[in-house]
MARBA-3410 file (N, C-alpha, C, O; in Angstrom, 1 decimal):
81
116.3,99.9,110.2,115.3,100.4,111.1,114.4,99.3,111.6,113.9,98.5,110.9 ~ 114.4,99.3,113.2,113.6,98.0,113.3,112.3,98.6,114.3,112.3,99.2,115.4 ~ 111.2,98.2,113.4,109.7,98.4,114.3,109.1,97.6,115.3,108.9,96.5,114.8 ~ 108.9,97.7,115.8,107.9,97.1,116.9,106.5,96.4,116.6,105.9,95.7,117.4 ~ 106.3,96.7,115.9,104.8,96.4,115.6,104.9,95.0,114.2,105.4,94.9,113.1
104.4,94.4,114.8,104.4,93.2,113.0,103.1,93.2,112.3,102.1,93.6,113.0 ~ 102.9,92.8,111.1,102.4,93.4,109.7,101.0,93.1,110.5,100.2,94.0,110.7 ~ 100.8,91.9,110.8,99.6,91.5,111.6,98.6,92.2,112.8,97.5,91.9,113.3 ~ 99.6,93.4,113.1,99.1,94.4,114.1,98.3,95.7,113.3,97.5,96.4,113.9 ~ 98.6,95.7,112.3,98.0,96.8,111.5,96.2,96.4,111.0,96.3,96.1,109.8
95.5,96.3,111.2,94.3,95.8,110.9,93.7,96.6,110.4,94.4,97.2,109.6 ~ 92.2,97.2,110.4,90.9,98.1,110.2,91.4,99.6,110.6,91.8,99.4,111.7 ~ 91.5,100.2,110.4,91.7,101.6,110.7,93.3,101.9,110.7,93.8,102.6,111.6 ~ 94.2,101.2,109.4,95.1,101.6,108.9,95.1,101.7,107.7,94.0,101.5,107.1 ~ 96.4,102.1,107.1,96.4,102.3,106.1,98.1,102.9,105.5,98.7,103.9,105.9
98.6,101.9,104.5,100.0,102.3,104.7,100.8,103.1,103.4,100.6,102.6,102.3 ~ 101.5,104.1,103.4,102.1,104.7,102.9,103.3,103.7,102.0,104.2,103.2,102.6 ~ 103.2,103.6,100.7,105.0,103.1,100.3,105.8,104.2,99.0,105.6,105.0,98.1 ~ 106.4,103.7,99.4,107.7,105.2,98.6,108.9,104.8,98.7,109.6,104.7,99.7 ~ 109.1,104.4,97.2,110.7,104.6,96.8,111.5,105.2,96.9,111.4,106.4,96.7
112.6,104.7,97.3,113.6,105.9,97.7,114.6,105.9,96.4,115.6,106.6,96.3 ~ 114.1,104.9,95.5,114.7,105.4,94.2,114.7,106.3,93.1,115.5,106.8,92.3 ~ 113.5,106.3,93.1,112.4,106.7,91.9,111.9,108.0,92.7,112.1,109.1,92.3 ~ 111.2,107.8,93.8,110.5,109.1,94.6,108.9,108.8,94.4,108.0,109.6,94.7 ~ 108.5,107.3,93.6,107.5,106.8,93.4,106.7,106.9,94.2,107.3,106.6,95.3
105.4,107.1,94.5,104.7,107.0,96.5,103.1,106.1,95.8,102.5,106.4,94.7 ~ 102.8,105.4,96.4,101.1,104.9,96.1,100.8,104.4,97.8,101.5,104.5,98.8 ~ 99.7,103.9,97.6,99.1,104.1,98.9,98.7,102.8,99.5,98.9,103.6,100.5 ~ 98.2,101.3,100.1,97.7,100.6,99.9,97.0,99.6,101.6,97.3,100.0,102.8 ~ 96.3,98.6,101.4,95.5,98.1,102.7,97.2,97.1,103.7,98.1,96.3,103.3
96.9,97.4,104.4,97.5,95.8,105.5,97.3,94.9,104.7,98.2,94.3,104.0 ~ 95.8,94.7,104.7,95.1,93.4,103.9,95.6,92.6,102.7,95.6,91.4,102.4 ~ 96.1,94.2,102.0,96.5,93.7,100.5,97.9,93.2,100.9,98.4,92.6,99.9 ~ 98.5,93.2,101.6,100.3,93.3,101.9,100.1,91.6,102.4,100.9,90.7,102.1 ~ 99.1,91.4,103.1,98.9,90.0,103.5,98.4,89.0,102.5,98.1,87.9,102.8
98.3,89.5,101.2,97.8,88.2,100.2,98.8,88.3,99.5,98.4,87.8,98.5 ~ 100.2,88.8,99.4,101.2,88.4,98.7,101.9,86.8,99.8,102.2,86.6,101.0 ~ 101.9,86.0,98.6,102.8,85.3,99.1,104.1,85.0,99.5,104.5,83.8,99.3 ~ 104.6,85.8,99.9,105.8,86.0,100.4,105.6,87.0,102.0,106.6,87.2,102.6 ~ 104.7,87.3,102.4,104.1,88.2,103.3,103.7,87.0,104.4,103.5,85.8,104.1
103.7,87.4,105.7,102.6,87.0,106.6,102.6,87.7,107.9,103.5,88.5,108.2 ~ 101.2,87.3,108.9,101.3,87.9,109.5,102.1,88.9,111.0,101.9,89.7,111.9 ~ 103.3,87.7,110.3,104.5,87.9,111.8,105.4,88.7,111.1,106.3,89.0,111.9 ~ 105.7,89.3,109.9,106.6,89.8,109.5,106.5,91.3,109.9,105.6,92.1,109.6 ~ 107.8,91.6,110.7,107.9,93.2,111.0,108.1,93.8,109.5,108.5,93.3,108.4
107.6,95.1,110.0,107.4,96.3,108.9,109.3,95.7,108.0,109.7,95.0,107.1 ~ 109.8,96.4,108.7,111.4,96.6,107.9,111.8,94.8,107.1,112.8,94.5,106.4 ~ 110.9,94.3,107.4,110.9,92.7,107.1,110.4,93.3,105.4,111.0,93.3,104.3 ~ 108.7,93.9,106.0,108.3,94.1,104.6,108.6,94.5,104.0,108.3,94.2,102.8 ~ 109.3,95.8,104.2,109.8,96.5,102.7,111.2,96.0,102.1,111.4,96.4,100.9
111.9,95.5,102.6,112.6,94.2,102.2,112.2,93.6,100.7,112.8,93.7,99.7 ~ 111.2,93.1,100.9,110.3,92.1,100.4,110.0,92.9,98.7,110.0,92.3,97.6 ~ 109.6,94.3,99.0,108.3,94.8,98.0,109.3,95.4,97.5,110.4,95.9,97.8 ~ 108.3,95.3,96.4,109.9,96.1,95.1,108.7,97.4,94.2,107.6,97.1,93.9 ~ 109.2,98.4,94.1,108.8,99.6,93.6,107.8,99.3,92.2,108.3,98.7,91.2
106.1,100.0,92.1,105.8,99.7,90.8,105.8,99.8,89.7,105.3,99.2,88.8 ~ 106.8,101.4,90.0,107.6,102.1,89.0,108.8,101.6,88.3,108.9,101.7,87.1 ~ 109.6,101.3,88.9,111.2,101.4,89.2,111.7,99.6,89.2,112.6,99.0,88.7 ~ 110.9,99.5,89.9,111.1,97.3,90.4,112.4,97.7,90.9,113.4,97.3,90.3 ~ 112.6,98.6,92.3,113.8,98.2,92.7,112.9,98.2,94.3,112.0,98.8,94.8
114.2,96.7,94.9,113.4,96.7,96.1,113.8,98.2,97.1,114.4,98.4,98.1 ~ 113.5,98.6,96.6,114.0,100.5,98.1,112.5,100.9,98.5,112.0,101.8,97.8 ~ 111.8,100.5,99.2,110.5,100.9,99.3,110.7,101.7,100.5,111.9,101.9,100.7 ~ 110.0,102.3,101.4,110.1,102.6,102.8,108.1,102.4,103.2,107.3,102.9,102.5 ~ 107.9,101.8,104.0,106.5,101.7,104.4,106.5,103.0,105.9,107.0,103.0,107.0
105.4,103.9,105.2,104.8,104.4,106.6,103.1,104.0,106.7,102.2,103.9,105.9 ~ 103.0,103.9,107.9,101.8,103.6,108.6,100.6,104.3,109.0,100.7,104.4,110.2 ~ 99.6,104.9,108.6,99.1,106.2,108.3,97.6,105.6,109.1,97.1,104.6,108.7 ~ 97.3,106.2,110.1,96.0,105.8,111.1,94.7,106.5,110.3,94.5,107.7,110.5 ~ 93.9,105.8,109.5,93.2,106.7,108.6,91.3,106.4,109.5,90.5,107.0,108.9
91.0,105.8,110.3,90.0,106.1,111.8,90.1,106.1,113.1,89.4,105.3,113.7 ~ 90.9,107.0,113.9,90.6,107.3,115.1,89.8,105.9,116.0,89.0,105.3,115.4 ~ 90.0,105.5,117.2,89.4,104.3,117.8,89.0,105.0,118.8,87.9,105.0,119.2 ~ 90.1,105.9,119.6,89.6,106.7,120.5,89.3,108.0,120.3,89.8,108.8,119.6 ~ 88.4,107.9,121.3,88.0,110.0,121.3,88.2,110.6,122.6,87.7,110.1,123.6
89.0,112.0,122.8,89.2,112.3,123.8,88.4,113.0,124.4,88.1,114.1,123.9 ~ 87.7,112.4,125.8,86.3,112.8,126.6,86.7,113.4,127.5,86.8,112.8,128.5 ~ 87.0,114.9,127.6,87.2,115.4,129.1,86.7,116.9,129.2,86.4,117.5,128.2 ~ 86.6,117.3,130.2,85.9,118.4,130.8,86.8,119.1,131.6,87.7,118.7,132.4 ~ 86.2,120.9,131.3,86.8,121.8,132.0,85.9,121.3,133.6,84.8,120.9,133.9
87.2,121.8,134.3,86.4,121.5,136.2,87.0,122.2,136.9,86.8,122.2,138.1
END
């Protein structure tokens, strides 16, 4: 699966889902924190990173990352007319 978006696009008002698809393990965690492993940076696509991250149950690398929008930037402003 290849994403569009690289690790470095995810900033402030994300927040990402990971889950093993071995174990069925799920925890929750920042962009931020994904960017101080060293093996991480900021050009790596998503499917790059779960590659990379290995389960903290299980230690197998099968992770799957979803990308969870946890503050709204826009608000939708319109009127009946």
């Amino acid at each position: 699966m290849s994403y569009a978006l690289q690790l470095g696009d995810y900033t402030e008002g994300y927040r990402f889902r990971l889950q093993c698809k071995a174990c069925n393990y799920g925890w929750y965690t920042e962009p931020a924190d994904l960017l101080q492993h060293t093996d991480t940076h900021a050009r790596m696509y998503l499917d790059e990173t779960e590659h990379m991250l290995v389960c903290l149950a299980c230690k197998k690398h099968k992770v799957i990352i979803t990308p969870l929008i946890i503050k709204p930037k826009h608000h939708f402003v319109g009127g009946l007319g």
